[in-house]
C-alpha positions as CSV (number, residue, x, y, z in Angstrom):
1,X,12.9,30.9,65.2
2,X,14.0,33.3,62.6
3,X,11.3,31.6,60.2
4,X,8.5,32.2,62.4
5,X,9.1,36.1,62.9
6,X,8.6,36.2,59.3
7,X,5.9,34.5,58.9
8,X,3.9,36.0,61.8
9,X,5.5,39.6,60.2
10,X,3.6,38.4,56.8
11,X,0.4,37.6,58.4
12,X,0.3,40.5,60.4
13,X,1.5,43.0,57.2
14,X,-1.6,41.1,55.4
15,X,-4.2,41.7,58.1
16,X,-3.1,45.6,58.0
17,X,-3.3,45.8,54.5
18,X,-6.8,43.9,53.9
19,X,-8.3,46.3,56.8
20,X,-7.4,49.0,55.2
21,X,-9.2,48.4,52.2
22,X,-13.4,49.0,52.4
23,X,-16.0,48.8,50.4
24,X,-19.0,50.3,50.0
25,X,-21.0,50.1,53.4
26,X,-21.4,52.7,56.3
27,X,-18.4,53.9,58.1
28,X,-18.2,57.0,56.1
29,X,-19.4,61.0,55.5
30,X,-21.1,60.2,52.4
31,X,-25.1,60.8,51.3
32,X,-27.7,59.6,49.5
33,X,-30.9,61.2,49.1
34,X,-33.7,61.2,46.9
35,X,-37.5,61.6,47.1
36,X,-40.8,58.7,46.2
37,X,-43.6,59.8,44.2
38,X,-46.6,58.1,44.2
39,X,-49.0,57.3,41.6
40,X,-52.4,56.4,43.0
41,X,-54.5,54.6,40.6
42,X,-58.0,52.2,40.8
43,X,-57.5,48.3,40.9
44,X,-57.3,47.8,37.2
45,X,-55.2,50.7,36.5
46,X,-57.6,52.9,34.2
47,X,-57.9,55.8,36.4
48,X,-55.7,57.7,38.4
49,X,-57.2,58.7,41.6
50,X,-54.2,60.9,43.0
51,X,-50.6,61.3,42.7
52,X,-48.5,62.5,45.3
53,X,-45.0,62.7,47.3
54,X,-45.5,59.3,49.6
55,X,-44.8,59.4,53.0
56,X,-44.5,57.0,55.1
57,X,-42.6,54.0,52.1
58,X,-40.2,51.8,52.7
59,X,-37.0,52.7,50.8
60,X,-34.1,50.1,50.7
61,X,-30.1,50.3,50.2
62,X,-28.0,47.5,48.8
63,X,-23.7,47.9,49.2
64,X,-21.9,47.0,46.4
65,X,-23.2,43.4,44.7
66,X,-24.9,42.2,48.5
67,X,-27.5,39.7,48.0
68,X,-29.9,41.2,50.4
69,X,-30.8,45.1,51.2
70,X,-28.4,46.3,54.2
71,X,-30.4,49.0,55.6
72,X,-34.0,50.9,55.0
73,X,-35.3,53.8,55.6
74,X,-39.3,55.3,56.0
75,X,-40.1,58.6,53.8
76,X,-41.1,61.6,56.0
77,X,-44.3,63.3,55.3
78,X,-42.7,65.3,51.9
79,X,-41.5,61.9,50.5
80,X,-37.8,62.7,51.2
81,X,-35.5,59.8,52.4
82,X,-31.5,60.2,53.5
83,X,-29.1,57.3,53.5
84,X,-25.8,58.6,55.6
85,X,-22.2,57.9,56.6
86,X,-21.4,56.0,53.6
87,X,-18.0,54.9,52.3
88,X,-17.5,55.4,48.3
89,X,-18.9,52.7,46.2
90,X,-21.5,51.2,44.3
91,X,-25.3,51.1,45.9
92,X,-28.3,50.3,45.0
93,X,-31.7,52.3,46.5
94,X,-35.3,50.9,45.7
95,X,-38.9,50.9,46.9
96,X,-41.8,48.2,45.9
97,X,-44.4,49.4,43.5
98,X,-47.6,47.8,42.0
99,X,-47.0,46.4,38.5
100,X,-49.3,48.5,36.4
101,X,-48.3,45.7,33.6
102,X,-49.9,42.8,35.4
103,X,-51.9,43.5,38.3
104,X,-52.0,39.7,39.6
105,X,-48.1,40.6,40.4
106,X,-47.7,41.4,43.6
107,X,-45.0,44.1,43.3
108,X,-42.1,45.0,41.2
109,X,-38.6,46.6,42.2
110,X,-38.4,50.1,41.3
111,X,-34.5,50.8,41.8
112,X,-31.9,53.2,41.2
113,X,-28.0,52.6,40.7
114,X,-25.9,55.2,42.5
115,X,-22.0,55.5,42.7
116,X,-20.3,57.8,45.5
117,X,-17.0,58.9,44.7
118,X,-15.8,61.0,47.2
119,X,-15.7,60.0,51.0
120,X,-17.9,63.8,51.3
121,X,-20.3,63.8,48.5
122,X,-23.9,63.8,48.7
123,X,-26.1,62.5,46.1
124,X,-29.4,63.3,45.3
125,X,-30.8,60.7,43.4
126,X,-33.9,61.0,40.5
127,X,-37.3,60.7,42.4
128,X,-38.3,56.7,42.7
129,X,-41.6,56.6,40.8
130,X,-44.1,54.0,42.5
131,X,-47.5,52.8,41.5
132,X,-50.3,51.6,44.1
């Protein structure tokens, strides 16, 4: 009997002690934000037609070393986006742009690494530079 209070005292010290410990992810006070700028170019790439803050792109946030984006958000009309209530760690932002290397690629990753610190900082990331 004595034997089994233990044990059932180590699991549940061992449940407390991995809850406690979180990685990046939501779940804190934490911000990231940043801003996409758009160069608009012809089909080949030989002249730009525009360049601009883009409204309306797709911006993505990866915690820590995921697989697969956790959340993303749409630009406003001033090309601002806001990821918030995140825990310190490692993240990863990125948008899609047009390869201006190959334009039979469909699109290429244009990302930034970011690492929060402090459970109340807010970063503001260096503008995300996309093609199109």
């Amino acid at each position: 009997m004595k034997f089994n209070i233990y044990i059932l005292a180590l699991l549940a010290s061992l449940l407390i002690y991995t809850s406690c410990r979180k990685g990046p992810g939501l779940g804190g006070n934490a911000t990231i934000t940043g801003k996409v700028y758009e160069y608009d170019y012809n089909s080949d790439f030989t002249n730009l037609k525009d360049a601009y803050f883009k409204a309306d792109q797709d911006v993505y946030i990866v915690y820590g070393d995921e697989k697969v984006y956790a959340d993303k958000f749409s630009t406003h009309y001033d090309g601002t986006f806001q990821f918030n209530y995140l825990l310190p760690g490692e993240y990863t932002i990125y948008a899609y742009s047009k390869d201006t290397t190959d334009t039979s690629a469909i699109d290429m990753v244009v990302e930034k690494k970011i690492v929060i610190t402090d459970r109340w900082e807010t970063i503001e990331t260096d503008t995300l530079i996309i093609y199109n």
